[in-house]
C-alpha positions in Angstrom: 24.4 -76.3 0.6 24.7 -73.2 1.6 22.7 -71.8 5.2 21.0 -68.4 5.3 22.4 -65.9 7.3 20.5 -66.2 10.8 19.2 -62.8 12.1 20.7 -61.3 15.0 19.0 -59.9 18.1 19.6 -55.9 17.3 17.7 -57.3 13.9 14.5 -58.8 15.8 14.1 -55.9 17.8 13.9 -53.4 15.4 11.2 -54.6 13.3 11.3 -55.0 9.2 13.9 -52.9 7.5 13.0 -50.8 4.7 15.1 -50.4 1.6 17.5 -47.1 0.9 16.3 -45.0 -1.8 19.5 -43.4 -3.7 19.1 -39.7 -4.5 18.7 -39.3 -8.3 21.6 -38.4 -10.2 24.0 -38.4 -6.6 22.0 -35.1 -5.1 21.9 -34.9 -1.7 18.4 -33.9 0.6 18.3 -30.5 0.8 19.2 -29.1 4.3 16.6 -28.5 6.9 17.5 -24.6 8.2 18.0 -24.7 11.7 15.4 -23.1 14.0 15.5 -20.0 15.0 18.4 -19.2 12.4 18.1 -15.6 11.5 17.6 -14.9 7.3 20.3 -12.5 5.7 18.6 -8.8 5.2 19.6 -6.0 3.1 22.8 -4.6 4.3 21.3 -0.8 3.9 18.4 -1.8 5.7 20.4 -2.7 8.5 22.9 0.3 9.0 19.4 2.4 8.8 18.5 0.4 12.0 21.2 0.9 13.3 20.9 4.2 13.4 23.2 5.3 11.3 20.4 7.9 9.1 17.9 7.1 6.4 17.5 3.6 4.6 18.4 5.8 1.5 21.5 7.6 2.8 22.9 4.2 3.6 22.3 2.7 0.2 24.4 6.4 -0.8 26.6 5.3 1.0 27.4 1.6 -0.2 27.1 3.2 -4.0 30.2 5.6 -2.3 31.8 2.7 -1.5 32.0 3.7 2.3 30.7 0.3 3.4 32.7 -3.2 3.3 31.7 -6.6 4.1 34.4 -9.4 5.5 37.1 -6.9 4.2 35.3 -6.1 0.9 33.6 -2.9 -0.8 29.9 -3.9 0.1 27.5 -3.5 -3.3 24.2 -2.0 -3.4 21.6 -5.1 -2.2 23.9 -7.2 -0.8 22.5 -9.2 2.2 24.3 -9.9 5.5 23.9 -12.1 8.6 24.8 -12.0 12.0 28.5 -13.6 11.1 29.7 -10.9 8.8 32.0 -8.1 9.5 30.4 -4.5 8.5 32.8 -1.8 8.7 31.6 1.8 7.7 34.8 4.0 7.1 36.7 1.7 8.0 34.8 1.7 11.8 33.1 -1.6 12.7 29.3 -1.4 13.1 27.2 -4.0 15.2 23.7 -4.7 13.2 20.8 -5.7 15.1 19.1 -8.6 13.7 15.8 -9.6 14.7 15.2 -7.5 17.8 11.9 -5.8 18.2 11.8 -2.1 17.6 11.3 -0.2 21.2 9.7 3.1 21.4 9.7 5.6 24.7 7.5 8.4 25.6 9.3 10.9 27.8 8.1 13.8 29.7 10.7 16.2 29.6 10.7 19.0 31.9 11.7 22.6 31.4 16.0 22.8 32.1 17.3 19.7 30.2 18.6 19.4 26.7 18.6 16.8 24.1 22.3 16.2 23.9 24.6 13.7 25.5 27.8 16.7 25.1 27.4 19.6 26.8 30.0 22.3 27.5 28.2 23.7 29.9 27.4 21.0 32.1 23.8 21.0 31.9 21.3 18.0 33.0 20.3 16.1 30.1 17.5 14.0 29.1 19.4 10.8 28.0 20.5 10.1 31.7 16.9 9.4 32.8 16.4 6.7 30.0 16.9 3.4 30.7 19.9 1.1 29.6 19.9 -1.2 26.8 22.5 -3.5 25.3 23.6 -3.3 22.1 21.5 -0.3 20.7 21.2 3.1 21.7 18.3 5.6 22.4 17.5 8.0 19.3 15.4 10.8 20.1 12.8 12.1 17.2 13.3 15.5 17.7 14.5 17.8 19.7 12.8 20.1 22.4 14.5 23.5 23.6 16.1 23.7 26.9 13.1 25.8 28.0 10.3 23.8 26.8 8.5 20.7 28.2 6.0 18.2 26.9 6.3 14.8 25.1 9.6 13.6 23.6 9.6 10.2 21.8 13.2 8.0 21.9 13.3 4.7 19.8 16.0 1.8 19.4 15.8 2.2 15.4 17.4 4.9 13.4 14.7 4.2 10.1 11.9 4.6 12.2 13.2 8.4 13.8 14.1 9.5 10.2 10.7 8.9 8.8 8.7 10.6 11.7 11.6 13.5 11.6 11.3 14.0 7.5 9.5 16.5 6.2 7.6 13.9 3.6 5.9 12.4 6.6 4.1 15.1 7.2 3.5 14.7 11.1 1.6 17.0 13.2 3.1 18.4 16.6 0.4 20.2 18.6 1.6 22.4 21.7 0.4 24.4 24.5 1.4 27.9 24.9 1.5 30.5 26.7 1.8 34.4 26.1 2.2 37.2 28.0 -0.7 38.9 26.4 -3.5 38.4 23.5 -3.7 38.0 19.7 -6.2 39.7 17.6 -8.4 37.9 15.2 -6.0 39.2 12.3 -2.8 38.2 13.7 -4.3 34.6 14.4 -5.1 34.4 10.7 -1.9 36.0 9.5 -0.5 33.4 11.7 -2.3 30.8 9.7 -2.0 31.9 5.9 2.0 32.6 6.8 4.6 34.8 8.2 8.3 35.3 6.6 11.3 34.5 9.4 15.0 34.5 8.4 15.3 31.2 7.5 12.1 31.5 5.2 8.2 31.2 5.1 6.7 29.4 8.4 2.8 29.0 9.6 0.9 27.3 12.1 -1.9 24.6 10.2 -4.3 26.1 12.8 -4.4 27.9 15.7 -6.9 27.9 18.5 -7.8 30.6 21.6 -6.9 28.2 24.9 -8.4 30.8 27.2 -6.6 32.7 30.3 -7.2 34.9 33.0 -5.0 38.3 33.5 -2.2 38.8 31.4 -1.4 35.4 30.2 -3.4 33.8 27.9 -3.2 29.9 26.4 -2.9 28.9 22.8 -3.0 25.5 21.0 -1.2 25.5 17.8 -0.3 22.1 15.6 2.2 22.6 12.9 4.4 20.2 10.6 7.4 21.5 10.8 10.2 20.6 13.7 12.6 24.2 12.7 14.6 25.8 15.7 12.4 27.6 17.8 9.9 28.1 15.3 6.8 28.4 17.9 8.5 31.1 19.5 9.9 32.8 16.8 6.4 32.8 15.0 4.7 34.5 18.4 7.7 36.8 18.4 7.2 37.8 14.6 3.8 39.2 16.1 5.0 41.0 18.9 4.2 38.3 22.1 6.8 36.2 23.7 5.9 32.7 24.9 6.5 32.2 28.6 5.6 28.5 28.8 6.0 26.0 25.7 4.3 22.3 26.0 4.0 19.8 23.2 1.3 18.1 24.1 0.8 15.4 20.7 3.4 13.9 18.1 1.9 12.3 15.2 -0.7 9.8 16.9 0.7 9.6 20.1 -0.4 12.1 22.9 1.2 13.2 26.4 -0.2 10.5 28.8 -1.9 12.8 31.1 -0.1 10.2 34.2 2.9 10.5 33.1 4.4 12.8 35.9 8.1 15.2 33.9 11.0 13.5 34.4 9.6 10.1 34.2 9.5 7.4 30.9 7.8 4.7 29.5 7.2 2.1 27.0 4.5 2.7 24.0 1.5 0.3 24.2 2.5 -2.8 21.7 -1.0 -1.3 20.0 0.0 2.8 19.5 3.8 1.2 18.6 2.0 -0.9 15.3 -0.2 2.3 14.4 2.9 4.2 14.4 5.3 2.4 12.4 2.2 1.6 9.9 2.2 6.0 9.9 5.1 6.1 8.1 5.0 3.1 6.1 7.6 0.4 8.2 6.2 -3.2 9.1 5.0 -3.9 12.6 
């Protein structure tokens, strides 16, 4: 006769056991993703934040076959994690996964330029920025040496592109200042178009700012970042600007508290009205 197998204490403690179910046809459970782990993203998507220029220029690129991936020729819409090797002419490039897009408003003050190089040595905006690990500062636009007002920097190269291309169609609004007056007839010449050397150019309006003595104030919003172009455009009409001021870009305005020389971050709000501007998820 034979006994049945007495239980053993682990046994009794842990309560009934309930019966293995076998996987049908041998699969496996599918595996549970890890939290926090970061999805693969399109490799041009990437190099455009980054910083490297356009979403589209860097799918030109990978179709050039300028852009490998753990030692091979990338191909357009190929995805990429945090583990793989992205080389760009041969140079390796560190992709940002996952980190939130950060945008500064800077007052810049007349006698800086918007250059890290400069032969002659002059004081430049990008020292008074703040310093961040693993990105770098782009700034969307430029201002002249001799102009102040609001300059925007931001940590993503896709973002800058849109609000720099001509397709976006953003508004810049200045201040200026002339050392005399326009007629009525210049101001709507100024409007309708004038012809400079490197082709047409107008303001999208134009507005009398008021004065006293031989200065007098303009506000003038065009779409357009050329060289010098306010200037030039006052020049074409015989008045040259003594003081230059953008005072709006896009949405975003000059905080009136924001003393020149000094930074700071975009409200979380104006930052998700921007990037919805020109089409990029908050």
């Amino acid at each position: 006769m034979v006994r049945p197998n007495k239980p053993t204490r682990r046994a009794l403690d842990a309560g009934p056991q309930r019966p293995r179910r076998r996987a049908r046809g041998g699969e496996r459970p599918a595996p549970v993703p890890e939290e926090g782990a970061v999805e693969p993203q399109k490799l041009h998507k990437m190099l455009a934040q980054s910083g490297l220029g356009s979403r589209r220029d860097m799918e030109a690129w990978v179709q050039a076959g300028r852009v490998s991936v753990n030692g091979k020729i990338a191909e357009v819409g190929q995805r990429v994690g945090p583990d793989d090797r992205v080389r760009v002419d041969g140079r390796p490039v560190r992709l940002r996964f996952e980190e939130p897009i950060r945008v500064l408003l800077y007052h810049k003050p007349e006698g800086e330029i918007v250059s890290l190089d400069d032969p002659l040595a002059r004081a430049s905006v990008f020292a008074k920025l703040p310093r961040i690990r693993g990105a770098k500062w782009i700034s969307v636009g430029r201002l002249d040496f001799n102009t102040s007002g609001l300059l925007m920097f931001t940590t993503s190269g896709e973002l800058a592109n849109r609000l720099m291309h001509p397709r976006s169609d953003i508004e810049r609004e200045y201040a200026v200042r002339v050392l005399g007056r326009l007629t009525p007839e210049q101001m709507a010449r100024l409007e309708r178009g004038v012809e400079l050397e490197d082709g047409p150019a107008r303001f999208d309006s134009i507005a009398d700012g008021g004065g006293e003595g031989a200065n007098h104030w303009y506000r003038v919003i065009l779409k357009e970042g050329r060289k010098r172009e306010v200037r030039r455009l006052f020049e074409a009409m015989g008045l040259t600007v003594s003081r230059l001021i953008r005072v709006r870009f896009g949405i975003i305005q000059l905080p009136p508290r924001l003393r020149k020389g000094h930074w700071a971050d975009l409200d979380p709000q104006l930052l998700s009205a921007l990037l919805a501007q020109v089409g990029l998820p908050a």
